[in-house]
C-alpha positions as CSV (number, residue, x, y, z in Angstrom):
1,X,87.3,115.5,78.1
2,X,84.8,112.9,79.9
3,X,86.1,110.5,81.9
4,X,84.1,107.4,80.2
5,X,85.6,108.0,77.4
6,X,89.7,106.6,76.3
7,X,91.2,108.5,73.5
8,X,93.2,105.1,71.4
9,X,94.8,107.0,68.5
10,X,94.7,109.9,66.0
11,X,93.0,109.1,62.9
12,X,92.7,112.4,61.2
13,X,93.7,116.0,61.5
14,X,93.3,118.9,59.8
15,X,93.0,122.8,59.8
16,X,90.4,122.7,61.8
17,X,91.2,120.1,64.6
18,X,92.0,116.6,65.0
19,X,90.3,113.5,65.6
20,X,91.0,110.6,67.9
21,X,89.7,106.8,67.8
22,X,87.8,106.9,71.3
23,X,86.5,104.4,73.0
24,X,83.5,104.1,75.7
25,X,84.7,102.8,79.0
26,X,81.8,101.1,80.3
27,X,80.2,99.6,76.6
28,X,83.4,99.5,74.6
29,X,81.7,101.1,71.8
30,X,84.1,103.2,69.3
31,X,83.6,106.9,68.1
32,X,85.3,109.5,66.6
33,X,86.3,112.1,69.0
34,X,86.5,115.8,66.7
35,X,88.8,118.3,69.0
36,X,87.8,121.6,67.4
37,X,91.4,123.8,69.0
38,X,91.9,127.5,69.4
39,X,89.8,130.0,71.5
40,X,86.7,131.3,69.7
41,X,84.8,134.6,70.9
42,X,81.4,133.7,72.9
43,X,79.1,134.7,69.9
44,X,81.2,131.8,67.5
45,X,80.6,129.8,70.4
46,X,77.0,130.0,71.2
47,X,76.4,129.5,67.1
48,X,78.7,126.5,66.9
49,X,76.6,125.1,69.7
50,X,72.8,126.0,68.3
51,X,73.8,124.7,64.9
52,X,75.7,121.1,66.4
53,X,72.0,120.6,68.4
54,X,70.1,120.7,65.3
55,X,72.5,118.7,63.8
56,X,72.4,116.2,66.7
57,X,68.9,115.3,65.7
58,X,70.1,114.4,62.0
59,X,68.7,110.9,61.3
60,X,69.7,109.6,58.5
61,X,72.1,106.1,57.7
62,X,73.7,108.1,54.8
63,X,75.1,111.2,57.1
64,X,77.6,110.5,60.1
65,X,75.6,110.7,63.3
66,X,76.7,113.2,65.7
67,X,76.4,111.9,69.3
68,X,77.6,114.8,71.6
69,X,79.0,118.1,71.8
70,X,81.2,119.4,75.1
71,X,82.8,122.7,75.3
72,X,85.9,122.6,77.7
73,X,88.7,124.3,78.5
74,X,88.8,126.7,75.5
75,X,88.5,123.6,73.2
76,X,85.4,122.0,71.3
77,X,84.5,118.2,71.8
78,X,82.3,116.7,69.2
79,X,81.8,113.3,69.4
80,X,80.4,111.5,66.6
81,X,80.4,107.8,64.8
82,X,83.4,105.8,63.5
83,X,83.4,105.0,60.4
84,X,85.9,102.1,60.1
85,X,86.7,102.2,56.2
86,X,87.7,106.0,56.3
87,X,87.3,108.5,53.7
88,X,87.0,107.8,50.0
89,X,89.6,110.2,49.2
90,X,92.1,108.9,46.7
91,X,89.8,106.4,45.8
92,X,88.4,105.0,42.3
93,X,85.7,103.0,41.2
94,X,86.2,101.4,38.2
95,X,82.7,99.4,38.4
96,X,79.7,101.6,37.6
97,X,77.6,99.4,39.4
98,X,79.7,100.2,42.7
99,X,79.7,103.6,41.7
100,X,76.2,103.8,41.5
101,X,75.4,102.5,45.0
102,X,77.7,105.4,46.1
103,X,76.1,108.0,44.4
104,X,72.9,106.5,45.4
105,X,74.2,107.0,49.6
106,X,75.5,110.0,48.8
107,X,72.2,111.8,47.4
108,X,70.1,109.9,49.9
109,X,72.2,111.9,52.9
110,X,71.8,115.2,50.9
111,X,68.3,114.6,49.8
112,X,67.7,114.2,53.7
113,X,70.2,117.4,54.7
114,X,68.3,119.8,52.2
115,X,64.7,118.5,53.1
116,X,66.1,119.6,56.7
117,X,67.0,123.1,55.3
118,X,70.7,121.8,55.8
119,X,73.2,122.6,53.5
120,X,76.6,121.0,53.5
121,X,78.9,123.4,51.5
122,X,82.2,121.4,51.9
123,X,81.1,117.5,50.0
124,X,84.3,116.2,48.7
125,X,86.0,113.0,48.8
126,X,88.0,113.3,51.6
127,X,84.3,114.1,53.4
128,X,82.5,110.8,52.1
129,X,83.2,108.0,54.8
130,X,82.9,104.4,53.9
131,X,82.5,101.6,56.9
132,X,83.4,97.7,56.6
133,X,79.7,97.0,55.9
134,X,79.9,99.3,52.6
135,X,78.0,102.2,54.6
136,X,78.7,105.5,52.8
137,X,78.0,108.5,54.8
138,X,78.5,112.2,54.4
139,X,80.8,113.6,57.2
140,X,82.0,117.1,58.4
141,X,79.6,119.4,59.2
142,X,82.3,121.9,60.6
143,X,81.1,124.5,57.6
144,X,77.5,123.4,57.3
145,X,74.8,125.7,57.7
146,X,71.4,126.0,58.5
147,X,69.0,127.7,56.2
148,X,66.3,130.0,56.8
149,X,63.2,129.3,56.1
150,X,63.7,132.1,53.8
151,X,66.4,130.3,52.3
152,X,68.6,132.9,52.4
153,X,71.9,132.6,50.3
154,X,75.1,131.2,51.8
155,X,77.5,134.1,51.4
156,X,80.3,133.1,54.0
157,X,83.4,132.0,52.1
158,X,83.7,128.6,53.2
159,X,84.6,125.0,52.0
160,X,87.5,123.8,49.6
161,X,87.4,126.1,46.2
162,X,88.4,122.8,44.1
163,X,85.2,121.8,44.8
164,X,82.8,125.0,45.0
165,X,80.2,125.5,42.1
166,X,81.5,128.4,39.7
167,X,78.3,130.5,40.8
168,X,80.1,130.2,44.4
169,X,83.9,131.2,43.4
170,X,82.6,133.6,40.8
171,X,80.1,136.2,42.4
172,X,79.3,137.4,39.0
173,X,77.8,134.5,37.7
174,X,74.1,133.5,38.2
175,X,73.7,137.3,38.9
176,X,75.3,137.3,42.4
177,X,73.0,135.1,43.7
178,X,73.4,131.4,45.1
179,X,71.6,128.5,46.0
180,X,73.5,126.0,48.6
181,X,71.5,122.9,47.4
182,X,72.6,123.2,43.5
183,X,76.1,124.2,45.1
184,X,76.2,120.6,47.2
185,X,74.9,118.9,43.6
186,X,78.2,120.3,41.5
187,X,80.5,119.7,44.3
188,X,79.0,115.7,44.6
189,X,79.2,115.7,40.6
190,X,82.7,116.7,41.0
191,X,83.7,113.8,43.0
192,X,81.7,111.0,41.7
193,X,83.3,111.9,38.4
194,X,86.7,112.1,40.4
195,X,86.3,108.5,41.5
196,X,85.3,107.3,38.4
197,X,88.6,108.5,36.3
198,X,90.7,108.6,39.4
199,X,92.2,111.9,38.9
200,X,90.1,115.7,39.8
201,X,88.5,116.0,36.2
202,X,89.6,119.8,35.3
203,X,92.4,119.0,33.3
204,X,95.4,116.6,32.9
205,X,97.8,118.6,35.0
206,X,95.7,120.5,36.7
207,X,95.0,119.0,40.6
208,X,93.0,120.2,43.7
209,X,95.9,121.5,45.2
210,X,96.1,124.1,42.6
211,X,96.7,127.7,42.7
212,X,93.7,129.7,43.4
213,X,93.8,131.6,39.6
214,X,94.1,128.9,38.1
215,X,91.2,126.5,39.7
216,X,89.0,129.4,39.3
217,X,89.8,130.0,35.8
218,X,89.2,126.2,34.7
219,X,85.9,125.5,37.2
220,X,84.5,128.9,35.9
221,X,85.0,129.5,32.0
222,X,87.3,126.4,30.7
223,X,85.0,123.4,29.6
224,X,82.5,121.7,31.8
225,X,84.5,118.2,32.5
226,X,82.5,115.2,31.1
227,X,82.7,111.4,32.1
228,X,84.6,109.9,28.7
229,X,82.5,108.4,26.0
230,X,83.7,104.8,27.6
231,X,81.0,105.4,30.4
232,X,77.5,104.5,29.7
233,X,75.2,106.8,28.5
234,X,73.3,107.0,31.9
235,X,76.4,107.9,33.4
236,X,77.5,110.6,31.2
237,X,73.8,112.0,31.5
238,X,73.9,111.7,35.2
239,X,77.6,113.4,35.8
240,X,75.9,115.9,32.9
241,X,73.1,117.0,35.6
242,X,75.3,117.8,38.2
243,X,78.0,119.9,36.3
244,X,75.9,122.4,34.8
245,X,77.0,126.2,35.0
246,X,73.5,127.1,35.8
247,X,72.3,126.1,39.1
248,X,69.0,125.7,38.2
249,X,70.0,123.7,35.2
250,X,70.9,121.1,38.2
251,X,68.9,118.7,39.2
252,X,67.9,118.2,42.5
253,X,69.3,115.4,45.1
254,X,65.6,114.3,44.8
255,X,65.5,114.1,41.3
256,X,69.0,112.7,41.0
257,X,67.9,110.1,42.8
258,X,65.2,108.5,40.4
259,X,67.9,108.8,37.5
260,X,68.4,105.5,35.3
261,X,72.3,105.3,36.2
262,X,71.1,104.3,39.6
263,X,68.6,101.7,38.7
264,X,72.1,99.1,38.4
265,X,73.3,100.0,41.7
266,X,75.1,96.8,42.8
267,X,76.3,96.5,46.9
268,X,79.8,98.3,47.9
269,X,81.8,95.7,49.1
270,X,84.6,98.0,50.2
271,X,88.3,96.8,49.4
272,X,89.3,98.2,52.8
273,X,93.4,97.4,52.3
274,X,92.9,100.3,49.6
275,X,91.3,102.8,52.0
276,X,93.1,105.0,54.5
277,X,92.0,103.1,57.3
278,X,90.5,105.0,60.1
279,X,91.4,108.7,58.7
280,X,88.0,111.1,59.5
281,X,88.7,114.7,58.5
């Protein structure tokens, strides 16, 4: 680790690392330190590093900036910004005008991400950061990928299956083929509608942490969740073009981003007592 920087705390851990509340010696500024462990072959290395540079130049105020990348002692050092409010995991939005403004980050950051040929592959609450100044930014690139300019499919079996488009989990579907931007649009459709009812949406009993079979079985063939007919009708029509078993039948982060539910997008003002303070995944 670099000398300049003070590791404070641990504000997150998870499969694939943990990450520490770091602070600059000589400005005082905070970041979150990612600490990628275990010893990866030279080939995982050298694409880890080629695909963190191009991330690196990601410039955007909806996605998590990433400010440095160091590869030492058999361990992987990514540094990138804090995000004081932590994730939005767990957390619900009982105002549609809040909700709208975070829907309306959201799709900003992926609008941005896919113009760059940048798919995400893993958005999901836990993955959505929130900062004191009601900043929402899309975090975790750690099973991103960067696309061809062919845009060749995204085959690898990455991100968290509660939140994968059926076309992903189910090869079968959409003909075997698969396209990473309408993936990122179901899986931000799944958890906008998570935060409105405050509970994952595919069934009463059924939660993310569910066996494989059966999350397959409801995100695949049971019926498509819908926002209940207390929401307004912009907001069932915009959770209704994002879950759509056709990808194509998606609309774009573009297009998403032009639709009416938006237009009464009010300032977060995050309730920060109710977040998991400082937890990056």
């Amino acid at each position: 680790m670099r000398p300049d920087l003070e590791r404070i705390s641990r504000v997150g851990s998870g499969a694939g690392g943990t990450v520490w509340l770091t602070r600059h010696r000589t400005t005082g500024r905070l970041y979150a330190l990612k600490v990628i462990h275990g010893h990866h072959d030279e080939e995982v290395r050298r694409q880890m590093r080629r695909e963190i540079q191009i991330l690196r130049a990601a410039d955007s105020p909806s996605v998590v900036r990433c400010h440095g990348f160091y590869d030492c002692g058999g361990e992987i050092y990514i540094l990138l910004e804090y995000m004081d409010g932590g994730s939005l995991e767990g957390r619900r939005f009982s105002s549609e005008a809040q909700l709208a403004d975070v829907a309306r980050q959201v799709l900003s950051g992926l609008a941005y991400l896919h113009r760059c040929r940048i798919v995400h592959r893993d958005i999901k609450p836990s993955n959505l950061l929130v900062n004191a100044r009601g900043e929402v930014k899309i975090a975790d690139f750690g099973v991103g990928r960067i696309l061809a300019k062919t845009m060749d499919p995204c085959k690898s079996a990455v991100g968290t299956i509660a939140y994968m488009s059926p076309e992903r989990i189910n090869t079968d579907l959409n003909e075997g083929s698969y396209d990473g931007r309408a993936g990122d649009i179901w899986s931000f459709g799944v958890s906008i509608l998570e935060f409105y009812l405050g509970r994952f949406p595919f069934g009463d009993r059924l939660g993310r942490q569910g066996d494989w079979a059966s999350l397959m079985m409801a995100i695949c063939y049971a019926a498509l969740p819908e926002a209940p007919s207390t929401a307004s009708p912009e907001f069932r029509n915009f959770i209704g073009s994002c879950l759509q078993r056709e990808p194509g039948r998606r609309l774009t982060a573009e297009h998403l981003l032009r639709h009416p539910f938006l237009a009464q997008a009010a300032p977060l003002i995050p309730d920060l007592s109710s977040l998991r303070l400082g937890q990056q995944e």
